[in-house]
TORKOL-4160 file (C-alpha; in steps of 0.2 Angstrom, whole numbers, padded with zeros to 4 digits, m for minus):
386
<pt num="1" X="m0108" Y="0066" Z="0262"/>
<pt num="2" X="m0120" Y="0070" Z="0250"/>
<pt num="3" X="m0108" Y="0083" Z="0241"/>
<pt num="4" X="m0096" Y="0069" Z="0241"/>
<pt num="5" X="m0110" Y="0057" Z="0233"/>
<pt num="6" X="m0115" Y="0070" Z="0221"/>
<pt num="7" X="m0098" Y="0072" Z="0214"/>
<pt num="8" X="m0095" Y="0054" Z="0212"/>
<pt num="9" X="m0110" Y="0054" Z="0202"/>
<pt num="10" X="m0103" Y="0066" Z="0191"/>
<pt num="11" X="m0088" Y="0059" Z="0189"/>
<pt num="12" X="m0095" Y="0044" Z="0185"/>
<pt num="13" X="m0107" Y="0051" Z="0169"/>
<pt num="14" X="m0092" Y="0060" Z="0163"/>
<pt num="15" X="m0079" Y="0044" Z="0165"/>
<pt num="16" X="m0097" Y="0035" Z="0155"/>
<pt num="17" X="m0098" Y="0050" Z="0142"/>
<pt num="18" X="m0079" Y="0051" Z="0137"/>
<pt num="19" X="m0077" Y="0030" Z="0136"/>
<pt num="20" X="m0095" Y="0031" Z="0124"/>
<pt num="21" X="m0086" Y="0044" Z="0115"/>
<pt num="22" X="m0069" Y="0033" Z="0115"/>
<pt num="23" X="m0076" Y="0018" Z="0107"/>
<pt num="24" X="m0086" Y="0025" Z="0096"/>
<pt num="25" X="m0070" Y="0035" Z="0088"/>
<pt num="26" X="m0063" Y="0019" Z="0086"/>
<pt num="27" X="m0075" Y="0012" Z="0074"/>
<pt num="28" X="m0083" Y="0031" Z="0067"/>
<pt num="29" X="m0092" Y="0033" Z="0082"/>
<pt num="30" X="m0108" Y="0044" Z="0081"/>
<pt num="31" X="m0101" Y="0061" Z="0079"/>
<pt num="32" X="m0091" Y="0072" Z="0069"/>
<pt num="33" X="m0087" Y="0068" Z="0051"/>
<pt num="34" X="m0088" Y="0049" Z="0045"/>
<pt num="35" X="m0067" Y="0043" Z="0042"/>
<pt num="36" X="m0065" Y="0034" Z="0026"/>
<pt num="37" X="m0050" Y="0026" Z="0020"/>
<pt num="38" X="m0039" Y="0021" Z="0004"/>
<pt num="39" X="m0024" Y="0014" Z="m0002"/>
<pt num="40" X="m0017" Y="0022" Z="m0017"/>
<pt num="41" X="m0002" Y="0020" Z="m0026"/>
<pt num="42" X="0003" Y="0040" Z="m0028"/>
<pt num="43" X="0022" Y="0035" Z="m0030"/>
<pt num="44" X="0031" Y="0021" Z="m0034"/>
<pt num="45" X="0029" Y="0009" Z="m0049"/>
<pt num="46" X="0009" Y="0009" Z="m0049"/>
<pt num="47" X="0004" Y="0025" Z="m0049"/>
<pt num="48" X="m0013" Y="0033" Z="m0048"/>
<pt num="49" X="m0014" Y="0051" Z="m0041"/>
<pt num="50" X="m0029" Y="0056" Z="m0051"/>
<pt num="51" X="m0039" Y="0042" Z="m0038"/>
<pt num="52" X="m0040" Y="0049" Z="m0020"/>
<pt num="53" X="m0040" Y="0067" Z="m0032"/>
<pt num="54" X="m0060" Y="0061" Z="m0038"/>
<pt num="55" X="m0064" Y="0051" Z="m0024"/>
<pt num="56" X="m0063" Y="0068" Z="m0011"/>
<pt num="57" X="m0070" Y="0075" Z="m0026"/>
<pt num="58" X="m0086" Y="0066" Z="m0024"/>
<pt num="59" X="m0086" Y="0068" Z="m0005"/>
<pt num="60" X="m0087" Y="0088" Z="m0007"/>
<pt num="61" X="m0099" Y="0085" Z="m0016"/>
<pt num="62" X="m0109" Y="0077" Z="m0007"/>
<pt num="63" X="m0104" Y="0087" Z="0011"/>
<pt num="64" X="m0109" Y="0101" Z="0001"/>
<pt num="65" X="m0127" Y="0095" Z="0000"/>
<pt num="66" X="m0126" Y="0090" Z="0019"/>
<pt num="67" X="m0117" Y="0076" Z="0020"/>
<pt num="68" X="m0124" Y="0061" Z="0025"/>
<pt num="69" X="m0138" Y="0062" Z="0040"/>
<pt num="70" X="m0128" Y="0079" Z="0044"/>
<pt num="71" X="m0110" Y="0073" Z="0045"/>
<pt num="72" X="m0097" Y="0075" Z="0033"/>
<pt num="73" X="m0088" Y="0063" Z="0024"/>
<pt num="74" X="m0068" Y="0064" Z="0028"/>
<pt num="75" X="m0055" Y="0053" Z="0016"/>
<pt num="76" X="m0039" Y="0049" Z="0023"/>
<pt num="77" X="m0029" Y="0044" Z="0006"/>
<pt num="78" X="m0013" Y="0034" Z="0011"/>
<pt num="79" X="0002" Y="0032" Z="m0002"/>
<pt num="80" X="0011" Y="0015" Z="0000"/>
<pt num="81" X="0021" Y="0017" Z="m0016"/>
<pt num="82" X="0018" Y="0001" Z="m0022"/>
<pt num="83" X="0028" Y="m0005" Z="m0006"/>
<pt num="84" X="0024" Y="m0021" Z="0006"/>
<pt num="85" X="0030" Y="m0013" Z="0020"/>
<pt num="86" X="0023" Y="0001" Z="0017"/>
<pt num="87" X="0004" Y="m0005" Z="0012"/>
<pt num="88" X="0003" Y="m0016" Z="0029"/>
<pt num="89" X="0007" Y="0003" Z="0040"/>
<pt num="90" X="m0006" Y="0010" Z="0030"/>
<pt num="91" X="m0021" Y="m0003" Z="0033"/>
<pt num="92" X="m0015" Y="m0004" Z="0053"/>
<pt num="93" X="m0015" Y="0016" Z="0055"/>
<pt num="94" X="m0031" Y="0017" Z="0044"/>
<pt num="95" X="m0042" Y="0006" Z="0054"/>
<pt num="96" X="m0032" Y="0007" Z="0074"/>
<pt num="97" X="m0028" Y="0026" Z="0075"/>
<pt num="98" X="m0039" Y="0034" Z="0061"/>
<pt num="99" X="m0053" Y="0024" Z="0066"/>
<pt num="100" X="m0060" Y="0023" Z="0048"/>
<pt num="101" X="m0077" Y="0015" Z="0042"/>
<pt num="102" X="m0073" Y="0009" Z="0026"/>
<pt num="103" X="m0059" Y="0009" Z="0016"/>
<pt num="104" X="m0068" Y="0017" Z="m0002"/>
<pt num="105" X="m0056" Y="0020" Z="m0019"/>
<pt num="106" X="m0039" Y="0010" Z="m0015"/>
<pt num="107" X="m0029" Y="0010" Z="m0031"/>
<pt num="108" X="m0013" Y="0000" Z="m0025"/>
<pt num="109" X="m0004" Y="m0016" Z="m0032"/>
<pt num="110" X="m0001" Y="m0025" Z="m0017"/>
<pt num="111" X="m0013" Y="m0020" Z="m0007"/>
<pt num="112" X="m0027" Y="m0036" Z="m0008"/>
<pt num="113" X="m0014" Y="m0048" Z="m0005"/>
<pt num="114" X="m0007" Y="m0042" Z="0008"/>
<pt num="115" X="m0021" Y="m0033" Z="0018"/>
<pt num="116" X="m0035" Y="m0046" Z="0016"/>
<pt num="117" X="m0032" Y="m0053" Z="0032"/>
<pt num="118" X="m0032" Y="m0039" Z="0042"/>
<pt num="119" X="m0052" Y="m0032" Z="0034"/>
<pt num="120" X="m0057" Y="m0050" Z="0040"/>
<pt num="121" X="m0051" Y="m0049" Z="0055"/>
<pt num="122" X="m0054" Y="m0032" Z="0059"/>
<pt num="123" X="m0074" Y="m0035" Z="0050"/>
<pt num="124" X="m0071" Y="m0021" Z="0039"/>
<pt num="125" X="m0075" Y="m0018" Z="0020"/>
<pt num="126" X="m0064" Y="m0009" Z="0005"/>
<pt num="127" X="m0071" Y="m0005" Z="m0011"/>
<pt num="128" X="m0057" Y="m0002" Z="m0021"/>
<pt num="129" X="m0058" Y="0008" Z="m0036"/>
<pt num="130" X="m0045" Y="m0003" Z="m0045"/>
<pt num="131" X="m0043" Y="m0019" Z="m0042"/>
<pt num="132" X="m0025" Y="m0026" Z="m0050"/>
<pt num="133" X="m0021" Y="m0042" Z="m0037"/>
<pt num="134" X="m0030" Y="m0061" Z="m0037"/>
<pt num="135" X="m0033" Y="m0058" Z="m0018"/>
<pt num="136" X="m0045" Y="m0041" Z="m0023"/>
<pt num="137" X="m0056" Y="m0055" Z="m0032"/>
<pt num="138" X="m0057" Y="m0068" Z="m0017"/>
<pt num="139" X="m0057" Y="m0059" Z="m0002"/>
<pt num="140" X="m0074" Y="m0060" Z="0007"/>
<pt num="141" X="m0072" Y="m0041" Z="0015"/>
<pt num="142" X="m0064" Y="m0033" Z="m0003"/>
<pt num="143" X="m0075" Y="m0029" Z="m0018"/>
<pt num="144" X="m0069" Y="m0019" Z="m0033"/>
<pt num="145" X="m0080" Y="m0010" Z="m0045"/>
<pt num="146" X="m0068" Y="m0016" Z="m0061"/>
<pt num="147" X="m0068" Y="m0030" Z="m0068"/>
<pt num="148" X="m0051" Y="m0033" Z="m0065"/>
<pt num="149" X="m0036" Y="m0041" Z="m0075"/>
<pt num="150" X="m0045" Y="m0059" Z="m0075"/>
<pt num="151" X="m0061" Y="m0056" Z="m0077"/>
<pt num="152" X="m0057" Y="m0042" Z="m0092"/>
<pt num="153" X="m0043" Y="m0055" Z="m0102"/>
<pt num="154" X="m0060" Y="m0068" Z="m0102"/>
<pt num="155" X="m0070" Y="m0056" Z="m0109"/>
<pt num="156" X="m0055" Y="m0051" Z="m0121"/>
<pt num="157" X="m0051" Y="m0070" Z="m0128"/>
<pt num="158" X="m0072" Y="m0071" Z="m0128"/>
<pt num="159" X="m0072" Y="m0056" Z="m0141"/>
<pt num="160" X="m0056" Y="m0062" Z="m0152"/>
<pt num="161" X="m0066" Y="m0079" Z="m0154"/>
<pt num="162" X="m0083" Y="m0077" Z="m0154"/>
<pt num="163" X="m0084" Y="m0059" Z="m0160"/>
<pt num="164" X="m0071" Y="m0055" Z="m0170"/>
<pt num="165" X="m0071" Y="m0075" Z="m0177"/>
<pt num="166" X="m0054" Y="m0079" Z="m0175"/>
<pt num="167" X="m0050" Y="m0096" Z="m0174"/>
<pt num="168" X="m0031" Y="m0096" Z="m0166"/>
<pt num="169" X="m0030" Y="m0084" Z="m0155"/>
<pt num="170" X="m0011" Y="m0081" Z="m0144"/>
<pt num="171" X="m0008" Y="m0073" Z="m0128"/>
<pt num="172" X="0008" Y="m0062" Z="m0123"/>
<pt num="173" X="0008" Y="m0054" Z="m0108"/>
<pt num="174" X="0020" Y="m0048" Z="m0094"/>
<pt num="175" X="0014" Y="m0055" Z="m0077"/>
<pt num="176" X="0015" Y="m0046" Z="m0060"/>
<pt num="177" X="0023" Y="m0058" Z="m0047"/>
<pt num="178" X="0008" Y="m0070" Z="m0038"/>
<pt num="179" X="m0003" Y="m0064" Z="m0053"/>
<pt num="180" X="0000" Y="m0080" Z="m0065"/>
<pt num="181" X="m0015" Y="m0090" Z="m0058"/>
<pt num="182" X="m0027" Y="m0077" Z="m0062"/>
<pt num="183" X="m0024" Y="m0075" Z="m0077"/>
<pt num="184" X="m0023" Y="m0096" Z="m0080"/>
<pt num="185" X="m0038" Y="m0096" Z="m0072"/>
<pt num="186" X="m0047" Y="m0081" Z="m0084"/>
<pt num="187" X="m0038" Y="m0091" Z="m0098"/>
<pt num="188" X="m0049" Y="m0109" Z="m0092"/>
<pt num="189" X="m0065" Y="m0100" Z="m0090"/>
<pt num="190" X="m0065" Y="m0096" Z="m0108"/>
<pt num="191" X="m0060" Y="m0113" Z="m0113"/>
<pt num="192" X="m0075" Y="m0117" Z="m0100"/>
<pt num="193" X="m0086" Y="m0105" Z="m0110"/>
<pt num="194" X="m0082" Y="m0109" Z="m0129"/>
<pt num="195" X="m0072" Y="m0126" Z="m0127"/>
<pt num="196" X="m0057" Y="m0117" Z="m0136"/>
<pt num="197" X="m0038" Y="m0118" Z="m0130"/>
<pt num="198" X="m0025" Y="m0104" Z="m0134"/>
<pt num="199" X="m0013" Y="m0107" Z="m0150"/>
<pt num="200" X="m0001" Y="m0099" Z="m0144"/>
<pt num="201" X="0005" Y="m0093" Z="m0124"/>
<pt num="202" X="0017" Y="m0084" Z="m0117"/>
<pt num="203" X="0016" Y="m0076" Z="m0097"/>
<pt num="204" X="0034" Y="m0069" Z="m0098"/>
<pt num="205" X="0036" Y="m0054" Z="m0109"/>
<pt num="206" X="0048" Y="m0045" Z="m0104"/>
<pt num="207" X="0054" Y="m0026" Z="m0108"/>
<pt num="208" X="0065" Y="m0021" Z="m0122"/>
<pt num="209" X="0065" Y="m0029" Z="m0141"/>
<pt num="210" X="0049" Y="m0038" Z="m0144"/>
<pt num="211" X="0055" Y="m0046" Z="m0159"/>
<pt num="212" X="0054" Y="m0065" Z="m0152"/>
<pt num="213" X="0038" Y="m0063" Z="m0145"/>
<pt num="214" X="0032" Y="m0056" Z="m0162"/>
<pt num="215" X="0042" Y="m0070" Z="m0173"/>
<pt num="216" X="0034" Y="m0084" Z="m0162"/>
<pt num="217" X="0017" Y="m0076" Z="m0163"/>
<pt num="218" X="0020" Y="m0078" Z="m0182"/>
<pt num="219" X="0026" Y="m0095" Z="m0184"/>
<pt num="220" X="0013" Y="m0100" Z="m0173"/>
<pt num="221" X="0000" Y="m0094" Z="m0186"/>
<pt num="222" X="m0009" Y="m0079" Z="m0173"/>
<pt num="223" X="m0024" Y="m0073" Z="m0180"/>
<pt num="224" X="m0026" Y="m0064" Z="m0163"/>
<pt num="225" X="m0015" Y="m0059" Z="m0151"/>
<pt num="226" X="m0020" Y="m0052" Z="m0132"/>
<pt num="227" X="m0006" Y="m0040" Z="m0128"/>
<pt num="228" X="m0004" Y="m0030" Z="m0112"/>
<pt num="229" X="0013" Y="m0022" Z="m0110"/>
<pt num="230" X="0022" Y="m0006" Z="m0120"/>
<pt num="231" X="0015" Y="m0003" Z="m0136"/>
<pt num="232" X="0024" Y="0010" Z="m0144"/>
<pt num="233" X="0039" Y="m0003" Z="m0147"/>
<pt num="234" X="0029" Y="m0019" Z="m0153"/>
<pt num="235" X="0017" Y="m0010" Z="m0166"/>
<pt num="236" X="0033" Y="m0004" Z="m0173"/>
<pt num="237" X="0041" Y="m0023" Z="m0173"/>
<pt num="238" X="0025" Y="m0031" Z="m0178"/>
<pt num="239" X="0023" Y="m0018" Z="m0193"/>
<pt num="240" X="0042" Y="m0024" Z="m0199"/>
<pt num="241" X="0036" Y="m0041" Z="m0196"/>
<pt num="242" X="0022" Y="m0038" Z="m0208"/>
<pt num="243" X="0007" Y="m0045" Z="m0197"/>
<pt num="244" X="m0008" Y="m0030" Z="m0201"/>
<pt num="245" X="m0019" Y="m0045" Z="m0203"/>
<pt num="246" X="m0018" Y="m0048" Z="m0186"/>
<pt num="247" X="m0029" Y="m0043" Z="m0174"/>
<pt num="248" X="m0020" Y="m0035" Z="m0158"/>
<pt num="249" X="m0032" Y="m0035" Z="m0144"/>
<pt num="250" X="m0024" Y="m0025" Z="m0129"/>
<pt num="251" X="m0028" Y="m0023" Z="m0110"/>
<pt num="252" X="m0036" Y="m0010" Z="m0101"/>
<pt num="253" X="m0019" Y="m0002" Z="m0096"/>
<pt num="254" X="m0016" Y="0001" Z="m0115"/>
<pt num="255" X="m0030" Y="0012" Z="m0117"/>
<pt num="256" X="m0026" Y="0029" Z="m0117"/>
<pt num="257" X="m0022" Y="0043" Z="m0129"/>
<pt num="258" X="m0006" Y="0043" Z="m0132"/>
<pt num="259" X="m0005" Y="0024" Z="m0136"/>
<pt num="260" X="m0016" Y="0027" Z="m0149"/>
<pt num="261" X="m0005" Y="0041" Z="m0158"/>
<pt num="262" X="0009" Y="0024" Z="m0159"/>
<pt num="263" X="0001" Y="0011" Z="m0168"/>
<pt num="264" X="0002" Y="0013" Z="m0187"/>
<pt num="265" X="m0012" Y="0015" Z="m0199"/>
<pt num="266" X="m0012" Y="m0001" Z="m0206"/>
<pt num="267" X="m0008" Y="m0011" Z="m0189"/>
<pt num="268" X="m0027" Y="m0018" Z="m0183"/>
<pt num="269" X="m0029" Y="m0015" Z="m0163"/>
<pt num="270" X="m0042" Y="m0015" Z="m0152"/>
<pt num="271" X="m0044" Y="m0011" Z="m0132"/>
<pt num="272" X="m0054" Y="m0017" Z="m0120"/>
<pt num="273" X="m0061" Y="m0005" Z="m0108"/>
<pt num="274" X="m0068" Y="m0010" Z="m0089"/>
<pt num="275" X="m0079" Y="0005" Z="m0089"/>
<pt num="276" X="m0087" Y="0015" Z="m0104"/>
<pt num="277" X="m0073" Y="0023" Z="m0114"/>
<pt num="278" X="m0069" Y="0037" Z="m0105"/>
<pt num="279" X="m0064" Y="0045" Z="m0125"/>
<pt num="280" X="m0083" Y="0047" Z="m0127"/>
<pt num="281" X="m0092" Y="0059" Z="m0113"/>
<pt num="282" X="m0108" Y="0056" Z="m0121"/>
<pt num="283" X="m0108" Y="0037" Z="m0115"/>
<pt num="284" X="m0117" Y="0032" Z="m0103"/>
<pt num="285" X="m0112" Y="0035" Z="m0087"/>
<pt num="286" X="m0098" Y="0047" Z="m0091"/>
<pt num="287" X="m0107" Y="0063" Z="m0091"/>
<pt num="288" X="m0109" Y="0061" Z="m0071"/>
<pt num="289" X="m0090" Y="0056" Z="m0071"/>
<pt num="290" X="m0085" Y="0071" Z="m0084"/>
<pt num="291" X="m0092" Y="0083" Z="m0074"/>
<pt num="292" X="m0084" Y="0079" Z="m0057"/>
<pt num="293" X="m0067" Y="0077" Z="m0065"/>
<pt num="294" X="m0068" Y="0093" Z="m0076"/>
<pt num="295" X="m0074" Y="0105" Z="m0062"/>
<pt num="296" X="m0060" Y="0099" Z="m0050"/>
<pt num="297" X="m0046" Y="0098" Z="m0063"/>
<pt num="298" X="m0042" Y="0080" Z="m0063"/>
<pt num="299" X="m0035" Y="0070" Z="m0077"/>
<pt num="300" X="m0047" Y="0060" Z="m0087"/>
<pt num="301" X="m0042" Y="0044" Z="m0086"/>
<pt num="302" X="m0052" Y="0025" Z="m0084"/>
<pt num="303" X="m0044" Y="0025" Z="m0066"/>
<pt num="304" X="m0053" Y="0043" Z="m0064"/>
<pt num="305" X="m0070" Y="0035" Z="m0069"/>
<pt num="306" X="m0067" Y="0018" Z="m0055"/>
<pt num="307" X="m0065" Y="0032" Z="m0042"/>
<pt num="308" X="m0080" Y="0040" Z="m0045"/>
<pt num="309" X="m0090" Y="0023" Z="m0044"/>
<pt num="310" X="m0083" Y="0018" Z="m0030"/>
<pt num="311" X="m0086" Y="0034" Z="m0022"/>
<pt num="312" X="m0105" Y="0035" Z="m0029"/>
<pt num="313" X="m0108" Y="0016" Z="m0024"/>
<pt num="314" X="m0099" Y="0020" Z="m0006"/>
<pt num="315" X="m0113" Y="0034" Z="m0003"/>
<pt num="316" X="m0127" Y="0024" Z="m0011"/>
<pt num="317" X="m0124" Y="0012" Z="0001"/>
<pt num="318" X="m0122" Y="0024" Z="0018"/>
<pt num="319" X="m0139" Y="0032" Z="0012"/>
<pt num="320" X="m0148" Y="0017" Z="0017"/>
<pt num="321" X="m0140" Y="0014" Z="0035"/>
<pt num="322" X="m0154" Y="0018" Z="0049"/>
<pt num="323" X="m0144" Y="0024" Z="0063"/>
<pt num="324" X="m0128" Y="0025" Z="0069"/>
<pt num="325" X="m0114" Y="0026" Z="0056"/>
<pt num="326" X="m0099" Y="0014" Z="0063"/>
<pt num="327" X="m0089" Y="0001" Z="0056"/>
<pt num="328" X="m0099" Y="m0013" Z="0060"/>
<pt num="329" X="m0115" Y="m0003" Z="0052"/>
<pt num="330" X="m0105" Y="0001" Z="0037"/>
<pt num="331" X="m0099" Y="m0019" Z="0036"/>
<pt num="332" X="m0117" Y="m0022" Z="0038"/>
<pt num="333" X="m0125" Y="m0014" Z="0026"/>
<pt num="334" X="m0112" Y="m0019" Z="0011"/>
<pt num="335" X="m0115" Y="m0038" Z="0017"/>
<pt num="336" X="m0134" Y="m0033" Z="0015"/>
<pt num="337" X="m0136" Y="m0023" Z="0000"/>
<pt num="338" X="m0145" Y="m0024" Z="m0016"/>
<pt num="339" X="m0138" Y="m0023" Z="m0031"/>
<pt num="340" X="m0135" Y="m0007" Z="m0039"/>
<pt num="341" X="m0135" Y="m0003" Z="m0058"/>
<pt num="342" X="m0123" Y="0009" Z="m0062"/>
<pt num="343" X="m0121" Y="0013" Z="m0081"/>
<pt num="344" X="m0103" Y="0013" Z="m0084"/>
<pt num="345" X="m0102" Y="m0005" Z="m0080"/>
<pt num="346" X="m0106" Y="m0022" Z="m0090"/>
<pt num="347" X="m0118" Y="m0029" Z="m0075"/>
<pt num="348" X="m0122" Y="m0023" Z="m0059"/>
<pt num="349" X="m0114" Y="m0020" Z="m0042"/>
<pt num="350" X="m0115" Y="m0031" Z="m0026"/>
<pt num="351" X="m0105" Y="m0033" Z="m0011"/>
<pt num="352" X="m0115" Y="m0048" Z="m0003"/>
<pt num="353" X="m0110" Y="m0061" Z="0012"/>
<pt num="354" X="m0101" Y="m0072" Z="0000"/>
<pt num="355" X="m0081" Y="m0078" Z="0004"/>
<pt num="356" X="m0076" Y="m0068" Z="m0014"/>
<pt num="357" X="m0082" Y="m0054" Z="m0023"/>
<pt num="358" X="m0081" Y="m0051" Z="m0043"/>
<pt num="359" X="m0096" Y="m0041" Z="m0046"/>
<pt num="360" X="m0092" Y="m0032" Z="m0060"/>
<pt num="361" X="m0091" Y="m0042" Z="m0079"/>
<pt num="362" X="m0087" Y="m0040" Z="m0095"/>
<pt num="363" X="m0079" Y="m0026" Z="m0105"/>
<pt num="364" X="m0082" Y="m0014" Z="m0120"/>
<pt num="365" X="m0071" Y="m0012" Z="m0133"/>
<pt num="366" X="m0062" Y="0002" Z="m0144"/>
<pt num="367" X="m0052" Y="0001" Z="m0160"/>
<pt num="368" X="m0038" Y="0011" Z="m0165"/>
<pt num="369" X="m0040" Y="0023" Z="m0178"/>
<pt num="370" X="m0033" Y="0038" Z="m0183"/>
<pt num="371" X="m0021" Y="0041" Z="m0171"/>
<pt num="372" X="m0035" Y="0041" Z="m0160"/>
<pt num="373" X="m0049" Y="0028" Z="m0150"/>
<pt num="374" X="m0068" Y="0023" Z="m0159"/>
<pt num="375" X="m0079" Y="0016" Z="m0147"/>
<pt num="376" X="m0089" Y="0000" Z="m0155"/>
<pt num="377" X="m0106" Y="m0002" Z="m0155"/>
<pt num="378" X="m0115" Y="m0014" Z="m0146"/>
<pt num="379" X="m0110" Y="m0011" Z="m0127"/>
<pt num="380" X="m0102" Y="m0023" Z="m0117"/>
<pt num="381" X="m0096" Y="m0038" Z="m0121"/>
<pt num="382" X="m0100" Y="m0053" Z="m0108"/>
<pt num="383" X="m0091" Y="m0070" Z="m0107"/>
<pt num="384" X="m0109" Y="m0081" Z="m0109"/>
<pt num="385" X="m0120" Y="m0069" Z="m0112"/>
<pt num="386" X="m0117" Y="m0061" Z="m0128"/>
């Protein structure tokens, strides 16, 4: 009998250890490497391969040093090309079989909208690198560390008026489905701001000859128009329509090299950046950011510099978990945290308890010249406080 007992005592702490050990896979559990999540758009319509590249970047980086309270960081990069179907498998596997913390550096289109639900009701948080979606802005468990669309074409109308002094100031931008009411809500908090309306709007520009958005531009008396889709093509219509004294004020996602080598010498634009211009390494910010991408081969790009904030923010934030790094510690800790400055953005970063999330504000600016960018002076610019 007593053998008998003292094997169904055994039995017992080993059916104990292994469902200990089963629940806390599930949620990151206590040992082996920390499981983090991301949604990134590798193929498809939206696509950001450099992302997931800088964000394991980081994570070496730091597993290299010891990882964090001895156990290594492990991403688990999923592609959902831009697809519905395909985002919504991503989340499930993520969070039911890979049994990840946090989602940290998701660049994907749809993802927000269509996985908000599932964060809240599985009480976990993403920190996406790139925000595109309303639903990134308005979530209570998602927080980006860009500005975003809405927040950045408020602080693009703010400098067309208030900086550059422009009193009719027009709008043509192509619009991502379910996006409209983001952007006619950045549109009314600068009117909230400076109590000024647009002269001009259009939401539906489409691809091909820009001619007729350029003609109504004109007749309309534009002294500054925001613009955010190819730019090759309209420079080259807007030159023909002889409008150099406008200003052409263009979105993030027209702010890279080889856009600048297309607008003519005599055309006037300018870009808004969400971070510090990646063109200038000497920024602040950018040398930490310059560093990890150059050492690991990864393209430079403003997408590059979101995945390494979110991945430093990530990290910054696990430091100060006492204990146990699960899920519901993760979840904990981002609810709780402090703010955190970090020099390639307009203001700082805080995930908070709130029921939305829209840290980061404001945007600096670049001017074409030379077949290349200038950064401005003056850092960035923010929609009230400027």
């Amino acid at each position: 009998m007593k053998k008998l007992t003292y094997l169904s005592a055994a039995a017992a702490t080993v059916l104990a250890v292994s469902l200990t050990s089963a629940c806390n896979s599930s949620d990151g559990g206590s040992d082996g490497p920390i499981k983090v999540g991301s949604i990134n758009g590798i193929t498809g319509l939206f696509q950001t391969p450099e992302v997931p590249k800088a964000v394991k970047a980081v994570f070496e980086e730091v597993n290299a040093a010891g990882g964090i309270n001895g156990r290594k960081l492990e991403l688990i990069s999923k592609d959902d090309a831009m697809d519905p179907s395909r985002s919504g498998q991503a989340a499930r596997e993520l969070i039911q079989s890979n049994g990840v913390v946090a989602l940290a550096g998701s660049s994907s289109a749809v993802d927000c909208g269509l996985n908000r639900a599932t964060y809240s009701k599985e009480k976990i948080v993403s920190v996406p690198a790139i925000g595109v979606d309303p639903a990134c802005f308005t979530s209570p468990n998602i927080a980006p560390v860009n500005p975003g669309p809405y927040a950045l074409t408020t602080a693009m109308l703010y400098y067309a008026s208030e900086t550059l002094k422009r009193d009719k100031v027009c709008l043509d931008y192509t619009v991502l489905p379910g996006s409209g009411g983001g952007i006619e809500g950045a549109i009314k908090k600068w009117t909230e701001i400076t109590g000024k309306t647009l002269t001009h709007k259009n939401l539906a520009v489409g691809q091909g000859d820009p001619t007729r958005y350029l003609v109504a531009d004109k007749n309309a008396g534009c002294q500054a128009v925001l613009y955010n889709a190819t730019v090759g093509p309209w420079f080259a219509q807007a030159k023909t329509q002889g409008m150099q004294k406008v200003d052409f004020i263009l979105a993030a996602n027209s702010y890279t090299d080889a856009n600048a080598k297309t607008i003519p010498a005599d055309m006037t634009a300018w870009a808004g950046t969400e971070w510090q211009p990646y063109t200038d390494p000497t920024l602040p910010g950018n040398d930490r950011w310059a560093k990890i991408v150059e050492s690991n081969g990864i393209q430079k790009t403003a997408f590059s510099q979101g995945a390494v904030m979110a991945a430093d923010i990530f990290v910054q934030v696990l430091k100060t978990i006492k204990g146990d790094i699960t899920r519901e510690s993760v979840t904990k800790a981002f609810k709780e945290m402090k703010p955190i400055n970090y020099p390639m953005v307009g203001t700082p970063y805080v995930f908070g308890p709130g029921n939305e999330h829209n840290p980061i504000q404001g945007s600096r600016f670049v001017k074409a010249d030379k077949g290349g960018w200038k950064v401005l002076p003056g850092g960035f610019t923010v929609p009230g406080k400027n």
